[in-house]
C-alpha positions in Angstrom: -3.7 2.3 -1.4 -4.4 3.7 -4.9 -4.9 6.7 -6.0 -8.3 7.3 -7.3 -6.8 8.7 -10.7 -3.6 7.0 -11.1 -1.4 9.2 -12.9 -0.3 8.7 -16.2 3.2 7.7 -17.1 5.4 9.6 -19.7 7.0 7.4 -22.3 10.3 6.9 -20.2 8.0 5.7 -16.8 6.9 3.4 -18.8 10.3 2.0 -20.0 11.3 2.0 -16.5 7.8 0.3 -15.6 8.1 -2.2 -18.0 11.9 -3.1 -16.1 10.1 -3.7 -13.5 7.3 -5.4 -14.4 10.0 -7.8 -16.1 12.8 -8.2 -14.0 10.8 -7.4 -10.4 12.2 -5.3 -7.5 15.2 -3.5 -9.2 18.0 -1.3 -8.1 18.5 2.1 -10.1 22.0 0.3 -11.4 19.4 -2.6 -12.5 17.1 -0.5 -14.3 19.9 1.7 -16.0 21.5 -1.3 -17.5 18.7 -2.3 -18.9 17.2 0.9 -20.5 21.1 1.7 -21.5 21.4 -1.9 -23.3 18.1 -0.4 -25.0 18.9 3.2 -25.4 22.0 5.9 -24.0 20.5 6.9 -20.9 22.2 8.4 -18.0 22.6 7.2 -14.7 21.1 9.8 -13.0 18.0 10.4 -15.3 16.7 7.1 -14.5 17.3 8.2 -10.4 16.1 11.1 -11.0 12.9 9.3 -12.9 12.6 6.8 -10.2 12.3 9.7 -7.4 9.7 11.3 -9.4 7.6 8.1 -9.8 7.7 7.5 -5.9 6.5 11.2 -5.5 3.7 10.3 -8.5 2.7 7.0 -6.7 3.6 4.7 -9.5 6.4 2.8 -8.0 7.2 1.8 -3.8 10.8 2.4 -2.7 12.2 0.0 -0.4 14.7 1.6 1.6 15.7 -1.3 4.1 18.7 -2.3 1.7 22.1 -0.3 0.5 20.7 0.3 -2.2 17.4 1.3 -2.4 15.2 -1.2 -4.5 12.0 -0.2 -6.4 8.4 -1.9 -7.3 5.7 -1.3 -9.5 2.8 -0.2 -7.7 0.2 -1.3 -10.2 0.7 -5.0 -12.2 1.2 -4.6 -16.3 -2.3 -5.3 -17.1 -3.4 -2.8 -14.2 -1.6 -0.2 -16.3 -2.1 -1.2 -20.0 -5.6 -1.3 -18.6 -6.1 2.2 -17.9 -3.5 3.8 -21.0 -6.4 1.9 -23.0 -9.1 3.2 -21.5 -8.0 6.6 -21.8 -7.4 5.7 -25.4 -10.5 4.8 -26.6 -11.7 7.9 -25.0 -9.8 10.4 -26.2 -9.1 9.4 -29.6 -12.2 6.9 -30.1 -15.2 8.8 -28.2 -15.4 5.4 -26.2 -15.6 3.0 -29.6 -13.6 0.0 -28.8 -14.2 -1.1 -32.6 -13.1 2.3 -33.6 -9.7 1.7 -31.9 -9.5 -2.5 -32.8 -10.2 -1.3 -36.9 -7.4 1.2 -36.5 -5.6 -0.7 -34.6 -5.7 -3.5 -37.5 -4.9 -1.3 -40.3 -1.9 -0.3 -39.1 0.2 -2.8 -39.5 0.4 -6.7 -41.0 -1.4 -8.9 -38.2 -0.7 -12.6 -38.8 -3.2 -15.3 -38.3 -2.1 -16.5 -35.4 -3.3 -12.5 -33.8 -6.7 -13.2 -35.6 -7.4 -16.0 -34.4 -6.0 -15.0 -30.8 -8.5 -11.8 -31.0 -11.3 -14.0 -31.8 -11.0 -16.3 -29.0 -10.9 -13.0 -26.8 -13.9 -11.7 -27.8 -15.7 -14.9 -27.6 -14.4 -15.5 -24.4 -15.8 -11.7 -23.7 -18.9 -12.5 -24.9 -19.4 -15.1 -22.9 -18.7 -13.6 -19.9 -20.8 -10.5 -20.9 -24.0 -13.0 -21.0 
C-alpha cells in the first residue's frame, strides 16, 4: 500500500534507488559495489541508508534469505514522476514549458532529443483530445 505522500528521496536514496531499479532485488553487498564502483562509499552507510528507506517506505526488505535482499517500492517512472511534479511546482509555479525552456537551455540537446520530445508531445496531445 502507498503512502499517500510518498516521501522524497535525498540524493544518495536515489543512487541506491536507481541500483535497484537497474539490477532488481539487491543485497546491501550488491548495492555497495555498485555505488563504490561510482563513488567511495562505505559499507555501512549504504545499510544504514537502506534501514532508513524501509522505515521511509521507499524500498521492501525481504528477510527470508541470509542476507536480507531489498526492492524498490515504487517503479522508475513512478518516482521521476513525482520529483517532476514537485519540480514544476516549486520552481515553475506549475509551468511545464517554464521547466522544458529551462530545461533546453541548459545544456546542448542533439536532434535526435528534439525530435524525441516532439513525438512526446504529439503523442500527448493526442491523448489529451
Amino acid at each position: 500500500m502507498e503512502k499517500p505522500s510518498s516521501p522524497k528521496p535525498t540524493v544518495m536514496e536515489l543512487a541506491i534507488l536507481r541500483v535497484l531499479w537497474d539490477r532488481g532485488p539487491a543485497t546491501v553487498r550488491d548495492v555497495h559495489e555498485v555505488l563504490d564502483g561510482q563513488k567511495p562509499t562505505g559499507y555501512t552507510t549504504v545499510l544504514k541508508l537502506l534501514q532508513i528507506m524501509t522505515a521511509k517506505g521507499m524500498v521492501v526488505r525481504n528477510e527470508d534469505a541470509r542476507a536480507h535482499v531489498y526492492v524498490a517500492r515504487q517503479p522508475a517512472e513512478s518516482t521521476k514522476r513525482q520529483l517532476v511534479s514537485d519540480l514544476v511546482q516549486r520552481a515553475f509555479a506549475g509551468s511545464a514549458s517554464q521547466l522544458m525552456m529551462h530545461a533546453l537551455s541548459g545544456k546542448k540537446t542533439s536532434r535526435a532529443e528534439i525530435e524525441e520530445i516532439r513525438r512526446l508531445l504529439d503523442e500527448h496531445e493526442r491523448k489529451t483530445k
